[in-house]
C-alpha positions as CSV (number, residue, x, y, z in Angstrom):
1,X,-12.3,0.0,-2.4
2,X,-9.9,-0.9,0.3
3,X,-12.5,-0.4,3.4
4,X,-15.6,-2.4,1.1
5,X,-13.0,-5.4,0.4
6,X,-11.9,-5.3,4.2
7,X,-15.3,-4.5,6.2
8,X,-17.8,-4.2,3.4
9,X,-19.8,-6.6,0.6
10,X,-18.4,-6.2,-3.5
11,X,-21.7,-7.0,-4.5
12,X,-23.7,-4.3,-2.9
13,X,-24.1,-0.1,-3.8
14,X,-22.3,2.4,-1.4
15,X,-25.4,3.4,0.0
16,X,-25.9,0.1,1.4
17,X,-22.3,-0.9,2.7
18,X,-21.9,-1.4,6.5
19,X,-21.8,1.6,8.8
20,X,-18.0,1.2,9.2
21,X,-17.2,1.2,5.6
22,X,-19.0,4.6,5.2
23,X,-17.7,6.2,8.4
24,X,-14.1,4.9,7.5
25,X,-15.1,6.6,4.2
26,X,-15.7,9.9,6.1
27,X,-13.2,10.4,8.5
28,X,-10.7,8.9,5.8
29,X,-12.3,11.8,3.3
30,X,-11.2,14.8,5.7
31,X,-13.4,14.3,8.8
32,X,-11.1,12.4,11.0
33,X,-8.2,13.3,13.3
34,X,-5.3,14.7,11.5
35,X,-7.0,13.4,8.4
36,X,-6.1,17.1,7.0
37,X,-1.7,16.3,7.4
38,X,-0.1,16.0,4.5
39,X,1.0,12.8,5.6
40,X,-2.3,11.2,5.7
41,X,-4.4,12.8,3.3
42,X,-5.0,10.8,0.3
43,X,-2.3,8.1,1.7
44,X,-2.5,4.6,2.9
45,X,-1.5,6.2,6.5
46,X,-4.1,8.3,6.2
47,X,-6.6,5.7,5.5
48,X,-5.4,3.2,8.0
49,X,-5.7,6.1,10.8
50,X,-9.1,6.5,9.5
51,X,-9.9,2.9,10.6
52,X,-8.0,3.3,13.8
53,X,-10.2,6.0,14.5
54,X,-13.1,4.3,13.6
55,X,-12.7,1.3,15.7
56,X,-11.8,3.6,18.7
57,X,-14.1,6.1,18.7
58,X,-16.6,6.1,16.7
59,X,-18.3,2.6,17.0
60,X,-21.7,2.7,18.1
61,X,-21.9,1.9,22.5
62,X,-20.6,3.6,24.9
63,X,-17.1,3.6,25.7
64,X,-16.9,0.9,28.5
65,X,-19.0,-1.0,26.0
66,X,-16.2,-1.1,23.3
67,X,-13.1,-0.8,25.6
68,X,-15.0,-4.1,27.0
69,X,-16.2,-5.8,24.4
70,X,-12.1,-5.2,23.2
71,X,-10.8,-6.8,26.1
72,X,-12.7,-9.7,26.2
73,X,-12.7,-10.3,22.4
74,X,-10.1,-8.7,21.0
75,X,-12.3,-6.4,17.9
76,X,-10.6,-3.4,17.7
77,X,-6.8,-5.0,17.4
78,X,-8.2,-7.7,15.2
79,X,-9.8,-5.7,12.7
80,X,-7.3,-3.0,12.6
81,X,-4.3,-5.4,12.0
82,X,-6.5,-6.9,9.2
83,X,-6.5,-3.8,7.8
84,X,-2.8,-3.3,8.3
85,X,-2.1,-6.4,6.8
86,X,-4.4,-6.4,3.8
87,X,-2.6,-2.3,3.2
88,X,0.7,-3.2,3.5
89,X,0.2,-6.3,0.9
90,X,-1.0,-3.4,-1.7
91,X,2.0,-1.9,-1.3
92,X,4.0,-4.5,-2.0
93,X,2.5,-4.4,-5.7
């Protein structure tokens, strides 16, 4: 629920959430890097690697594309700290 509320829409079915939330989803699920530790699966670390890995890898373009689009705009570390931010304040429940 984390990755619809951060990258996603409430309102509409899995099937239809953005590629990133499913993706996330994925890699998050046991398809990502080191997604199998003990330390990240099923954990908030685990899940915020996911989107890590996500932003840096797997979006769609080439890789000049997103390390470009990165410097100019600043994507990747945006969205990731929103993610860390919006994780850590769940925690704090």
């Amino acid at each position: 629920m984390q990755l619809v509320k951060a990258f996603g829409d409430e309102s509409l079915p899995w099937e239809e959430q953005p590629r990133a939330v499913r993706v996330c989803f994925e890699l998050f699920g046991g398809k990502g890097a080191g997604s199998e530790m003990l330390s990240a699966y099923g954990t908030l670390f685990g899940l915020t690697e996911a989107v890590k890995e996500y932003h840096n890898w797997r979006m769609k373009g080439s890789a000049g594309e997103r390390a470009f689009g990165s410097l100019c705009f600043g994507a990747r570390g945006r969205a990731q700290e929103q993610f860390l931010k919006q994780s850590v304040s769940l925690s704090n429940l």
